[in-house]
C-alpha positions, 0 to 999 in steps of 0.5 A: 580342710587346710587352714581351719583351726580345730573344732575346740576353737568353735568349741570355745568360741560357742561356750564364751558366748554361752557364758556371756549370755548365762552372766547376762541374764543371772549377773547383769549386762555390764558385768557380760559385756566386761566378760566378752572384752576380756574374752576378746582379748583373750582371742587376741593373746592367743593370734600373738602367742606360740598357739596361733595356730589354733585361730583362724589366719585369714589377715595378718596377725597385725590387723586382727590383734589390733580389731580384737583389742579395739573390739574389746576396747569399745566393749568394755567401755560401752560396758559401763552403762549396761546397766543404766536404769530406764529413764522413762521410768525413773522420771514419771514421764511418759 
């Protein structure tokens, strides 16, 4: 089909989750959720590189640079209480 991007994007893709997933449950949650940020702007690099033709182009360039980084953004700063300990219990209330 014209215009999807190699089955190693998918590839990729489905092994950067994997991984997110793996130093998740071994490392902990906030060191995944800086794992996916930098991923994503990975993705990112990659739409604005020479290499663009391996993602997907449905929008602009622009406008998915731009959800990328604002995704992984959010993410990473999200990230930082990942791994709050449970406040009930800390507290001794119920």
């Amino acid at each position: 089909m014209k215009g999807l991007p190699p089955v190693g994007y998918y590839v990729v893709m489905l092994g950067v989750l994997a991984l997110v997933l793996v130093v998740g449950i071994i490392v902990g949650v906030q060191t995944a959720a800086f794992v996916l940020a930098g991923a994503l702007f990975v993705f990112a690099g990659v739409r604005v590189s020479k290499f663009n033709h391996l993602v997907p182009c449905i929008r602009s360039t622009f406008i998915d640079v731009l959800t990328l980084c604002v995704l992984a953004a959010a993410v990473a700063y999200f990230g930082m209480w990942g791994d709050t300990p449970n406040i009930l219990n800390n507290t001794g209330v119920m």
